[in-house]
C-alpha positions in Angstrom: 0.0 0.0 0.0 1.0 3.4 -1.2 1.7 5.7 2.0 1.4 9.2 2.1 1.5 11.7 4.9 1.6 14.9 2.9 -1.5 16.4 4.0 -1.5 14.8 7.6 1.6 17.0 8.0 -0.3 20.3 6.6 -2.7 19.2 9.5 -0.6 18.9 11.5 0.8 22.5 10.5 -2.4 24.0 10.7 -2.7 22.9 14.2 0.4 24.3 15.4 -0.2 26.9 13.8 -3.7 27.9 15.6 -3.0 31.1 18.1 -6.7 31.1 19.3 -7.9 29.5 22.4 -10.7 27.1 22.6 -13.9 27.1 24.7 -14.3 23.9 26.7 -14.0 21.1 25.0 -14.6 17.5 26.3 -14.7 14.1 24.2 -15.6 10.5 25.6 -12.3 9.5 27.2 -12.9 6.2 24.8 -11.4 8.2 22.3 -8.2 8.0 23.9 -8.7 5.0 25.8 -10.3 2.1 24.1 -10.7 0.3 27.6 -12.4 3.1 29.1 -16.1 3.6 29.7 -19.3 5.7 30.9 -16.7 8.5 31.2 -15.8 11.9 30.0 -12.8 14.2 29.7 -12.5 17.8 29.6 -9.4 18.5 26.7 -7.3 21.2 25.0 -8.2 20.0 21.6 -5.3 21.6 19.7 -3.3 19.2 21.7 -5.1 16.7 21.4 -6.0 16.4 17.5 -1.8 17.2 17.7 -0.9 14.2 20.1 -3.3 11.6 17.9 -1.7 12.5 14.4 1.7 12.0 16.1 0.2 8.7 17.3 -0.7 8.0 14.0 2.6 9.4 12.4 4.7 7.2 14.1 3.3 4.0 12.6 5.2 5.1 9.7 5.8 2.2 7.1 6.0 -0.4 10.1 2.4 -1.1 10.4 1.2 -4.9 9.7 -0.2 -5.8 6.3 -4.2 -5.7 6.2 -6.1 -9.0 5.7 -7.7 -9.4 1.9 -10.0 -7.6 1.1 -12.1 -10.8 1.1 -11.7 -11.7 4.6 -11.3 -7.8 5.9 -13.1 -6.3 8.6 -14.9 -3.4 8.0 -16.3 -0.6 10.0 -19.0 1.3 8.5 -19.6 5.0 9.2 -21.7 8.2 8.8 -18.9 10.6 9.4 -21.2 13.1 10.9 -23.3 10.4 13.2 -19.9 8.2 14.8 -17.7 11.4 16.2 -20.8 13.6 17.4 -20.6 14.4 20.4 -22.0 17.5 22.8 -18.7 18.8 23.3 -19.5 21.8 25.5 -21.4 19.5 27.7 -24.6 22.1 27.4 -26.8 19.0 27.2 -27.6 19.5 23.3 -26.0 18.9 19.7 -25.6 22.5 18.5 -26.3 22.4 14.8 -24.0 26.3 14.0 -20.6 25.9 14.9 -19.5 26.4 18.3 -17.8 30.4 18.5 -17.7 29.7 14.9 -14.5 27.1 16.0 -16.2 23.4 15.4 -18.6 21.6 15.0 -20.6 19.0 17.3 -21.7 17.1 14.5 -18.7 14.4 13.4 -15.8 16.2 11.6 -13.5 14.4 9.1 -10.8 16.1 11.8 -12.2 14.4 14.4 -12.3 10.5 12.3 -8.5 11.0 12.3 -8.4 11.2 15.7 -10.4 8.6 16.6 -8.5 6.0 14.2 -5.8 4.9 16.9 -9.3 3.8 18.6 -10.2 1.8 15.5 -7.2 0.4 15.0 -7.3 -1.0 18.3 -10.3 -2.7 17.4 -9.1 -4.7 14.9 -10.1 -2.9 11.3 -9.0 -3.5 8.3 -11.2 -1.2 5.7 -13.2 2.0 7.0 -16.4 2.1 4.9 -17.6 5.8 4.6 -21.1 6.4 3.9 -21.6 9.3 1.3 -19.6 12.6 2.2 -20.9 14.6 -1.0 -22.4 18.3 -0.1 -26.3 17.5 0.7 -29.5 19.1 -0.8 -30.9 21.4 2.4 -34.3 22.3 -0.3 -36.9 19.2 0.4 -34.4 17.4 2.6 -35.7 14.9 5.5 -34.5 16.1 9.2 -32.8 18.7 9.9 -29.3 17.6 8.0 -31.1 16.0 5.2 -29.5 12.5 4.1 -26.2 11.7 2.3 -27.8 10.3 -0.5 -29.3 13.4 -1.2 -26.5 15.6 -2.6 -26.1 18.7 -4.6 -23.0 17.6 -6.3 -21.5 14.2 -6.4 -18.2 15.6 -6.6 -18.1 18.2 -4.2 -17.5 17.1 -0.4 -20.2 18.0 2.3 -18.6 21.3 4.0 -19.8 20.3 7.7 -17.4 17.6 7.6 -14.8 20.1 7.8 -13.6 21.9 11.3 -14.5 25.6 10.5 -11.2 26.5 12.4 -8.6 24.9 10.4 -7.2 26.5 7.3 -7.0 23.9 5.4 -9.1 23.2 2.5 -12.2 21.0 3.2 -10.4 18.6 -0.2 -7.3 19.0 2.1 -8.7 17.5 5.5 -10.3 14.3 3.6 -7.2 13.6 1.9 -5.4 13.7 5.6 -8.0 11.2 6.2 -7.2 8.8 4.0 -3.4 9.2 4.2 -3.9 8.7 8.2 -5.8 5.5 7.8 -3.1 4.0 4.6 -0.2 4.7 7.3 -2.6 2.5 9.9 -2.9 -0.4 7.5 -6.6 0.7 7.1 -8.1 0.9 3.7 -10.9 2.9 2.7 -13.9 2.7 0.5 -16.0 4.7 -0.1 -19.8 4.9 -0.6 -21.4 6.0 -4.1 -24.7 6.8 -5.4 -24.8 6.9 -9.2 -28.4 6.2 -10.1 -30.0 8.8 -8.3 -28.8 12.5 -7.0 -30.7 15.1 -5.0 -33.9 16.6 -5.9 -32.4 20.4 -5.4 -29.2 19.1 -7.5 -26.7 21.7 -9.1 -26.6 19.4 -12.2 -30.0 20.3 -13.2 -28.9 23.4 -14.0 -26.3 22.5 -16.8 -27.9 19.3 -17.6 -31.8 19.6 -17.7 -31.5 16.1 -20.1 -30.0 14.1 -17.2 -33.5 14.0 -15.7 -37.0 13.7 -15.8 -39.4 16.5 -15.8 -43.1 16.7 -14.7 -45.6 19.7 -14.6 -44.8 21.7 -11.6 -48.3 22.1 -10.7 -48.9 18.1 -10.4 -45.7 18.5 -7.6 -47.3 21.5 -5.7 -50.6 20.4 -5.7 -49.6 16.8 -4.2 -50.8 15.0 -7.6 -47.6 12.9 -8.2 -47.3 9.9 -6.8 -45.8 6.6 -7.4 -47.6 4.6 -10.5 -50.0 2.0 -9.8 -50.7 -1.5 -11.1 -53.8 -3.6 -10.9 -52.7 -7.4 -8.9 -53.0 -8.9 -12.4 -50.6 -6.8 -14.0 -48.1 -7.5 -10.8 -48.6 -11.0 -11.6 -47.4 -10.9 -15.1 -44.5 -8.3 -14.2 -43.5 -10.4 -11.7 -43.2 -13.5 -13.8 -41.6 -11.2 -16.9 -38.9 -10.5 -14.6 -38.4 -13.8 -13.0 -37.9 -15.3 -16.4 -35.7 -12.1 -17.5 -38.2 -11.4 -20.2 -38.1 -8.1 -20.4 -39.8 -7.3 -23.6 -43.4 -5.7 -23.4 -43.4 -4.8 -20.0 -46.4 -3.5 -19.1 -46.0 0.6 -18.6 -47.9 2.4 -16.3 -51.5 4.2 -17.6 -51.8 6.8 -19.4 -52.7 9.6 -16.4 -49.1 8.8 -14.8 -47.2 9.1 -18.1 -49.0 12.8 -18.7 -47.4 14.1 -15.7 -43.9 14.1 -17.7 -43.0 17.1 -19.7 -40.2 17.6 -22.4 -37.1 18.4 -21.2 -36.8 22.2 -20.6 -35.6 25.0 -22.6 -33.7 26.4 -19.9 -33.5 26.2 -15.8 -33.1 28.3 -13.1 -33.4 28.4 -9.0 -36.7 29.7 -6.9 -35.9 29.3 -3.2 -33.1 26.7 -4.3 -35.4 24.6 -6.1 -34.6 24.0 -10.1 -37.9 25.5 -11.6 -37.8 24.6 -15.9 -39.7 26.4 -18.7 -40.8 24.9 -21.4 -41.4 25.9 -24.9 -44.9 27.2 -24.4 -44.0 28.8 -21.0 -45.3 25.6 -18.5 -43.3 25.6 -15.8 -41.9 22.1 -14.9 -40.0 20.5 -11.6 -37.3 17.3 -11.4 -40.5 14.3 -9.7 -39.1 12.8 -6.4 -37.8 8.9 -6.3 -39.5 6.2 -5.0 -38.7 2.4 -4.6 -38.9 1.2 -7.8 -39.1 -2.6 -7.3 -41.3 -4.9 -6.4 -43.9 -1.7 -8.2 -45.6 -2.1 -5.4 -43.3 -1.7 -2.6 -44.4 0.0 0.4 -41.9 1.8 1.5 -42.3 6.0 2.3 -41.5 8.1 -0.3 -38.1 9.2 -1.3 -39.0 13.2 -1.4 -35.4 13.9 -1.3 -33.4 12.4 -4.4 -34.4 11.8 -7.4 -33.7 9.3 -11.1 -31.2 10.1 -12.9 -32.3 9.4 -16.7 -30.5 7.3 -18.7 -32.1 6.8 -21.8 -33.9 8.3 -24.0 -36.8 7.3 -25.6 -40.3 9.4 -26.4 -42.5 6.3 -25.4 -40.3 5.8 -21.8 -40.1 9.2 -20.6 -41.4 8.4 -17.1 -40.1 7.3 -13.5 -41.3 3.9 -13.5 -39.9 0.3 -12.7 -39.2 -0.4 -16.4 -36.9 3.0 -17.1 -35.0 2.9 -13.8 -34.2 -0.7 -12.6 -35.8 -3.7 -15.1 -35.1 -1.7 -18.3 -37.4 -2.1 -21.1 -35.7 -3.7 -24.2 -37.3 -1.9 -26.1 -35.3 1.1 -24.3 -32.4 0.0 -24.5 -32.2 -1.0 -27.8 -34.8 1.3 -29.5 -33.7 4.6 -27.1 -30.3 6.3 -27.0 -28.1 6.6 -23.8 -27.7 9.7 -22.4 -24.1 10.3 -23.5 -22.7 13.0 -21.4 -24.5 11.7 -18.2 -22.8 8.3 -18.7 -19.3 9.6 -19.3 -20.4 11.7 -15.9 -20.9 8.7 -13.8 -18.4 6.9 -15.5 -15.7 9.5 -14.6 -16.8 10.1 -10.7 -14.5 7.7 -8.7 -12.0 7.9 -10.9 -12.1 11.2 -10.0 -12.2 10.2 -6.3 -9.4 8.0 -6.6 -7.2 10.5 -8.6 -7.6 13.3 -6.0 -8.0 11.0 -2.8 -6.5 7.9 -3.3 -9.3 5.9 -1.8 -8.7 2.7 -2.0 -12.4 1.1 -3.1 -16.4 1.7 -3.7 -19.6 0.7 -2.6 -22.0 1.1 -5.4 -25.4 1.8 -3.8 -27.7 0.0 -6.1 -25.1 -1.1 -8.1 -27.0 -4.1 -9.9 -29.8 -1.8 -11.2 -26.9 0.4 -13.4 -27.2 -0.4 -17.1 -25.1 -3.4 -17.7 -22.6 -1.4 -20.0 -22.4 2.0 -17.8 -21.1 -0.7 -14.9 -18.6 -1.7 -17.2 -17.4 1.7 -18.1 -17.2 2.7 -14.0 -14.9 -0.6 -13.5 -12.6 0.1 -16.1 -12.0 3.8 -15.5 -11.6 2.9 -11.9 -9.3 -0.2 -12.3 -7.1 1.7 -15.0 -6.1 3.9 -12.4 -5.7 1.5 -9.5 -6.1 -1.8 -10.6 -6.6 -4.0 -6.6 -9.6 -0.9 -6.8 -12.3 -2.7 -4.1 -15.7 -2.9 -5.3 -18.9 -3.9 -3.4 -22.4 -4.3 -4.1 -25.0 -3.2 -2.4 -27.4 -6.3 -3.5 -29.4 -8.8 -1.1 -28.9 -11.5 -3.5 -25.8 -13.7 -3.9 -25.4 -14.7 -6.8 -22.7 -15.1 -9.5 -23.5 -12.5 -12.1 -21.9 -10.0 -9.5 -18.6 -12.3 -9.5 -18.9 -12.2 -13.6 -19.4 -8.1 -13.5 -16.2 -7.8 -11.3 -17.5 -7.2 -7.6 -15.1 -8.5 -5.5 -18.0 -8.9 -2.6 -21.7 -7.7 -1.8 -23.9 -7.2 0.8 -25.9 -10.4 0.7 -28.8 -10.9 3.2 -27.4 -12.2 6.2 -29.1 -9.5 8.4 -32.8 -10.1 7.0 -32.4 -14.0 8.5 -29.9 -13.7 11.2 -32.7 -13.5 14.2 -34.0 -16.1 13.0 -32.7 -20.0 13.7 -34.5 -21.5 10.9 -33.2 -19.5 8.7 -29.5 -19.5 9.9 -29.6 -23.6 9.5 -30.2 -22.6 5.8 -27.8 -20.5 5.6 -25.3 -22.9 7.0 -26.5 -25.4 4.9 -25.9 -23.2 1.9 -22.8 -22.4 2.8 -21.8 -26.3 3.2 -23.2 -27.0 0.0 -21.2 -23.8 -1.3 -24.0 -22.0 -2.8 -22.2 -18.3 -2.7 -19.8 -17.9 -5.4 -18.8 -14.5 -4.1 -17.9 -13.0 -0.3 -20.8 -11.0 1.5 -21.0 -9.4 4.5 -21.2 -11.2 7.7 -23.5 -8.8 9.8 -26.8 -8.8 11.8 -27.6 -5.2 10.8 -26.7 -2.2 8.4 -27.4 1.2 8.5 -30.9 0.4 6.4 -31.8 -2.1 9.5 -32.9 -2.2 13.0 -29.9 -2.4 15.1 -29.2 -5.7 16.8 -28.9 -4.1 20.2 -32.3 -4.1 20.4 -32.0 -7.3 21.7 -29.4 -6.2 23.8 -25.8 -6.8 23.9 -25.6 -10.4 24.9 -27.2 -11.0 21.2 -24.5 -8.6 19.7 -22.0 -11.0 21.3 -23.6 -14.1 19.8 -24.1 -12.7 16.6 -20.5 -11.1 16.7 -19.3 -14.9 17.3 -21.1 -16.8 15.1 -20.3 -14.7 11.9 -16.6 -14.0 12.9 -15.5 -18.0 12.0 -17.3 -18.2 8.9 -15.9 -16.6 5.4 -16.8 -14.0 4.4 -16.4 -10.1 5.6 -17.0 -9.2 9.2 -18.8 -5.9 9.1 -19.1 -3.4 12.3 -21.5 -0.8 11.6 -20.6 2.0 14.0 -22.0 1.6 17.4 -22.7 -2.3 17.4 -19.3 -2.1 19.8 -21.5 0.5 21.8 -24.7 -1.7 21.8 -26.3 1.1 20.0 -29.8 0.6 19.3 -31.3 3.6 17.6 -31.5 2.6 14.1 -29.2 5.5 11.1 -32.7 4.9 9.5 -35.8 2.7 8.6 -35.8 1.2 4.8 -35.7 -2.1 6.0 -37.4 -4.9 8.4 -39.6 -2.2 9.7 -42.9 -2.3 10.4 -45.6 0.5 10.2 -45.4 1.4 14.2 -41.6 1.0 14.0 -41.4 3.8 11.4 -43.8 6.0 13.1 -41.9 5.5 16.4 -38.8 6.9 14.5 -39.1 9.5 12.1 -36.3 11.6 10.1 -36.1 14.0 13.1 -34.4 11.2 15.1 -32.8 9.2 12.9 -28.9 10.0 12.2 -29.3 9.7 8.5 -31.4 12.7 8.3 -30.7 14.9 11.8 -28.5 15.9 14.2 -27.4 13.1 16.8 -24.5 11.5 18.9 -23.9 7.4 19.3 -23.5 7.0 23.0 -20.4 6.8 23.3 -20.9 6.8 27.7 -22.7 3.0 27.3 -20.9 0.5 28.3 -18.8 -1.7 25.7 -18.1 -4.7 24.2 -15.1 -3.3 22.7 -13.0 -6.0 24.1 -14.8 -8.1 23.5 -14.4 -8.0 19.9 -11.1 -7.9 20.0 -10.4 -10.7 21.8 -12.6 -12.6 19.1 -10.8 -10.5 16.4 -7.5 -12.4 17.6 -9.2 -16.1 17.6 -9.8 -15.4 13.7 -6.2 -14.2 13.5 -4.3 -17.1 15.6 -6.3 -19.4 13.2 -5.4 -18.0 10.2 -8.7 -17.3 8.9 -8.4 -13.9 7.8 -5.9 -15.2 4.6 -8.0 -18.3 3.7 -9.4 -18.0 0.6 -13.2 -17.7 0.4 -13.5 -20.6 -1.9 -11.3 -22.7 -0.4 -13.2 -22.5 3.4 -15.2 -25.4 4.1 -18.4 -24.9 6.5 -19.9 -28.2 7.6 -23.7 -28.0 9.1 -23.4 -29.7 12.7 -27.2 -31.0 13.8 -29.1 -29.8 17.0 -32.0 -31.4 18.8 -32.6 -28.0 19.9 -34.5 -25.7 17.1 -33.1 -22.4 18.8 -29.6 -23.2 18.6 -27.2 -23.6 15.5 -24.7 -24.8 15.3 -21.4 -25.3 12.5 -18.0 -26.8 12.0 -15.5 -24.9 9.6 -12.5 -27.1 8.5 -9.2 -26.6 9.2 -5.9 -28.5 8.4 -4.6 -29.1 12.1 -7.8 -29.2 14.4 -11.8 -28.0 13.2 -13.7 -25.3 15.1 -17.2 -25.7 16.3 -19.5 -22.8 16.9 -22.7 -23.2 18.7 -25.4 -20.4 19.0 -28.5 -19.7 20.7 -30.8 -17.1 19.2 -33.4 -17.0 21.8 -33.2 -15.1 24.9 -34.0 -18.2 27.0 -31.9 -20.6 28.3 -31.6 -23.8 25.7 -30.3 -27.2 26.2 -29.3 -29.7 23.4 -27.5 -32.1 22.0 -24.7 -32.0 18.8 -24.1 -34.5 16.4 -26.6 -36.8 18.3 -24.6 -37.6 21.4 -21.8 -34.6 21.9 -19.2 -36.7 21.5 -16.7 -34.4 19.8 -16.9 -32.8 23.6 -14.2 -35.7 24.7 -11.6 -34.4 21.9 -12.3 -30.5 22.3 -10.9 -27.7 23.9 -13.4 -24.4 24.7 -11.9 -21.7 24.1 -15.0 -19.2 24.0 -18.2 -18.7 25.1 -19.6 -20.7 28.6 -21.5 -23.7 28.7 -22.9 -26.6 31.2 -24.3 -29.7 30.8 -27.6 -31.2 32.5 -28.2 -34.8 33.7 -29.3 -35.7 30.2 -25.6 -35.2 29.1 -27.0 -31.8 27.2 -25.0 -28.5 26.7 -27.3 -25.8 28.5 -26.9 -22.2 26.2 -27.3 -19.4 28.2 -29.7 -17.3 26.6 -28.2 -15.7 23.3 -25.0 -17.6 24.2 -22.6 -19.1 22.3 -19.3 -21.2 22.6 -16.5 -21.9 20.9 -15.0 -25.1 20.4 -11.6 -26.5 19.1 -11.8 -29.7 17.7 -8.5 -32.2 17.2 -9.2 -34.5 14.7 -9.3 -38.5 15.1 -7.1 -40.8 13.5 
């Protein structure tokens, strides 16, 4: 890994530089000291962002060589959500600056500092969440969401400390030189098929978007298409068999709504307003999920499509121009030219100017085929180990064939459920994945698995961490953090009311509380487990997950293959108290070794789980 500490040193000159002095200042004393918890610290911040880059300096070109990328773990952040903190101790998160000095809300500054702390965890990649200015006109909250940005190549300017000198470009390239000199890689996330509804591009590029009658968005009468249930039916089935000829559009009424593409575009209270030939004012339509055509889930008033194609019978938002394209777009329309050389041209751009070292795509499987292709080889001509993940629930080998090197999978929809995880297992025996995913019980998208308190963090934490794949920490599981970033998935009606964008750290203002109590240890000392058995540089496709049988229905429990010894994982995903037996009579008990996890047996000769517990087992092999 190219290291670079260029700009880390212009930090670090800017620092010394600063003659000012600073109100009071305190941080979580976690920051400093991973061991530490429920406390806080009153600081002289120049010294202290000064004392953590030295930290951080002095790894130098000595630090150990990250795992693969394919057996990595990740920690996943919203800049602005993981270092918030109320540092003035005034019992809120001030949203202006503080004596126009900092910020409360998480600082890319403030990241650097706390990357000693996730070092000491155990990371290998730091997985950003989208750092791109954000749309304040129709936003959600009061931050609006990172997915909605202005400008997908300019940088969000909270994220920079309003005292330092240094150019916002400047403190993220720190960034990333501070993580490289830690070992740490970083990937970032983009969002290429949609952009912010109040976006600057509109105003250059009216023909990178859709366009409906502004008086159909001010007088509340656009709203997602509708299909009757037989028409679901046969999209549905279309789709399933990849027949995507003749889909069925939506009616007539919806297709109205679209206008031409303006004649020209300007702002009214940030909001691009077109005119079109005959005078008719027209607005860019607001996003909604586009698949199953049905889906339920609220409205997505703050981004936007991003169109495409061109074609005068598909110029409408619709499940068929957006995701499932129509062949008869593709192959009767025209692409959008300078939009795809647009997209195509964004992380190289990242790359170029940051050096980041990978990228999330979000929706990356509903990109045209041959606009993916030209994202992978700009990015891979300039850095050609460049990461990239997919954010897709399925698993399946056209995402190997495109070039993904891993994607998101679906561990999270099932892990709560035992059933399920014996399927999983058993996929994974019968290997069924022909491409890494992530091994996580939540996501930013997800309710948190705290909600079920810590003890099932620590199962869950345990029973992913032995099996291949990528172990995945979203920010705050080491904090038992149970407020969910936000609510696009596994959420039901009352669960969305009982959070709305004013609370949720996607949207608004808020801290992770960092004064809970920890399982920050924890982890680690499951982080070195993986590492003393070498699991971290076995190939993906070479692991081999055997599917160990339990009388019990709430515990499962595997076997992944070694050369020397095996290790056995059992875990209980109930919050009771479980008893059962493995592999009929538990003999492998006589030739094991715990080495995790606690565990007693009953006058049946059972192993008693305690409730979400787990335990480790290693397993000599029999001549």
């Amino acid at each position: 890994m190219e290291t670079r500490a260029n700009y880390l040193n212009k930090l670090l000159e800017d620092l010394n530089n600063c003659a000012f002095s600073f109100p009071d200042y305190w941080i979580p004393k976690i920051w400093i000291n991973a061991e530490e918890a429920g406390e806080i610290i009153l600081i002289e911040p120049k010294q202290f962002f000064i004392k953590q880059i030295e930290k951080i300096l002095s790894f130098g070109e000595n630090t150990e060589t990250a795992s693969t990328p394919e057996n990595s773990l990740v920690y996943c952040m919203m800049i602005r959500y993981t270092t918030a903190f109320d540092h003035n101790q005034d019992g809120k998160l001030n949203f202006e600056p503080i004596d126009n000095l900092f910020y409360e809300t998480g600082t890319f500054l403030k990241t650097i500092a706390l990357l000693p702390y996730l070092k000491h965890l155990g990371i290998d990649i730091l997985y950003l969440l989208p750092i791109n200015e954000i749309c304040m006109q129709g936003r959600k909250g009061n931050l609006g969401s990172p997915y909605a940005y202005k400008h997908p190549l300019r940088i969000d300017p909270r994220l920079g400390e309003p005292f330092l000198t240094l150019s916002l470009d400047e403190q993220f390239s720190a960034l990333v030189e501070a993580c490289h000199l830690l070992g740490i890689k970083v990937v970032l996330e983009f969002v290429l098929r949609t952009s912010g509804i109040c976006t600057d591009l509109a105003l250059e590029h009216p023909e990178w978007f859709y366009w409906v009658k502004a008086s159909c968005i001010e007088n509340g009468e656009f709203a997602p298409p509708k299909f009757t249930q037989k028409e679901l039916e046969i999209i549905s089935e279309k789709v399933l068999n990849n027949d995507f000829e003749n889909l069925i559009p939506p009616d007539s009424n919806y297709q109205k709504l679209f206008t031409p593409i303006p004649e020209y575009v300007h702002l009214e209270n940030g909001i691009p307003i077109g005119i079109l030939s005959d005078g008719t004012k027209a607005r860019i339509p607001f996003a909604f999920a586009d698949w199953p055509p049905d889906d339920t889930q609220p409205l997505w008033k703050d981004v936007t499509y991003f169109r495409y194609y061109e074609h005068p019978d598909f110029n409408y938002i619709a499940y068929n121009t957006v995701r499932m394209y129509s062949k008869e777009l593709i192959e009767g329309g025209r692409k959008v030219e300078s939009l795809w050389n647009f997209i195509a041209d964004i992380i190289p751009y990242f790359i170029t100017k940051f050096n980041i070292d990978g990228a999330m795509i979000d929706m990356g499987h509903a990109i045209p085929q041959e606009l993916l292709d030209n994202i992978f080889a700009n990015a891979c001509s300039l850095k050609e180990d460049f990461i990239f993940w997919e954010e897709n629930f399925n698993i399946h080998s056209k995402s190997k064939e495109q070039g993904y090197n891993a994607t998101l999978g679906y561990l999270f929809f099932d892990e709560a459920n035992p059933e399920k995880m014996n399927e999983f297992i058993m996929k994974l025996e019968n290997d069924e994945f022909p491409l890494p995913f992530f091994l996580t019980p939540e996501t930013h998208n997800t309710p948190r698995s705290a909600r079920f308190g810590c003890n099932y963090s620590k199962m869950t934490y345990v029973f992913n961490s032995f099996l291949p794949g990528i172990r995945f920490l979203l920010s705050g599981f080491e904090l038992c953090d149970a407020l969910p970033y936000n609510t696009g998935l596994n959420f039901t009606p009352e669960e969305i009311e009982q959070y709305p964008p004013e609370i949720l750290p996607l949207f608004s203002i808020a801290s992770m509380p960092w004064l809970n109590s920890n399982i920050v240890r924890f982890i680690q000392n499951v982080n070195s487990l993986v590492k003393e058995f070498n699991l971290t540089n076995e190939k993906f496709e070479e692991s081999k997950i055997v599917k160990l049988d339990s009388t019990n229905p709430y515990v499962v429990a595997y076997k992944r293959i070694l050369k020397e010894f095996d290790i056995i994982i059992l875990g209980n995903f109930s919050n009771q108290e479980q008893p059962t037996f493995i592999e009929s009579d538990n003999s492998f008990l006589k030739y094991s070794e715990i080495i995790l996890g606690e565990f007693c047996m009953n006058s049946y000769n059972q192993i008693i789980l305690l409730p979400f517990g787990y335990a480790v087992f290693k397993y000599f092999k029999q001549l």
